[in-house]
Steps between C-alpha positions, in 0.01 A plus 500: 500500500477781262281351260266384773446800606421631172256161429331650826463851362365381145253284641347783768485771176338200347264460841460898489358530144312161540357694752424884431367330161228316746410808666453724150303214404282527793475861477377482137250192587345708774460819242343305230267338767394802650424697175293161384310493775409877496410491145271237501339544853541858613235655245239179482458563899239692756698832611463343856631162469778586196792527727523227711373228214802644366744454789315137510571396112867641542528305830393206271688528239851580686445154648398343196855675384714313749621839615483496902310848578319560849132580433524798755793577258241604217291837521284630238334834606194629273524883493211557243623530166853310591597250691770416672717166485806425731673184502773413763689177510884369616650289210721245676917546460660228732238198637683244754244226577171681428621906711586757311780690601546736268203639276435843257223660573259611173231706458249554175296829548286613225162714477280419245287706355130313486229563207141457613332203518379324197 
């Protein structure tokens, strides 16, 4: 019984790591997006328009990603010389037939500071 129990034990510190691993993953995937996307869009755009093609290629991308983000979940804000780049998102813990039960909730905020246009 004793060793069961400890069989039970190894395999959820396995399912933990296996997990928080995931979740740093996703964090870092959603960082390197983000700064991609402001470096090669945010200065090449109309003052006007630059924020929400933004939000839009980010929105993009995420999916392209595999990463499940809401696209109210994604705000860039355009405050003249910076702008503004949130990112929220749940990254899954325990799934029983397609519900989440139990999910951490991550955030990317960043404000990037934007060179005039070329």
């Amino acid at each position: 019984m004793k060793a069961l129990f400890w069989v039970f034990v190894a395999i959820g510190c396995v399912y933990v790591f296996y997990t928080g691993s995931k979740a740093v993953w996703s964090y870092l995937e959603i960082t390197s997006l983000v700064e991609e996307v402001v470096n090669e869009r945010a200065s090449r755009t109309e003052r006007q328009e630059r924020a929400g093609r933004v939000r839009d290629d980010i929105a993009k991308k995420v999916a392209a990603s595999g990463i499940n983000v809401d696209a109210r979940a994604i705000s860039v804000t355009d405050e003249g010389k910076t702008l503004e780049v949130s990112v929220r998102w749940n990254w899954p813990v325990i799934v029983y037939q397609e519900r989440e039960y139990l999910a951490v909730p991550l955030k990317h905020d960043r404000t990037f500071e934007v060179p005039e246009r070329r």
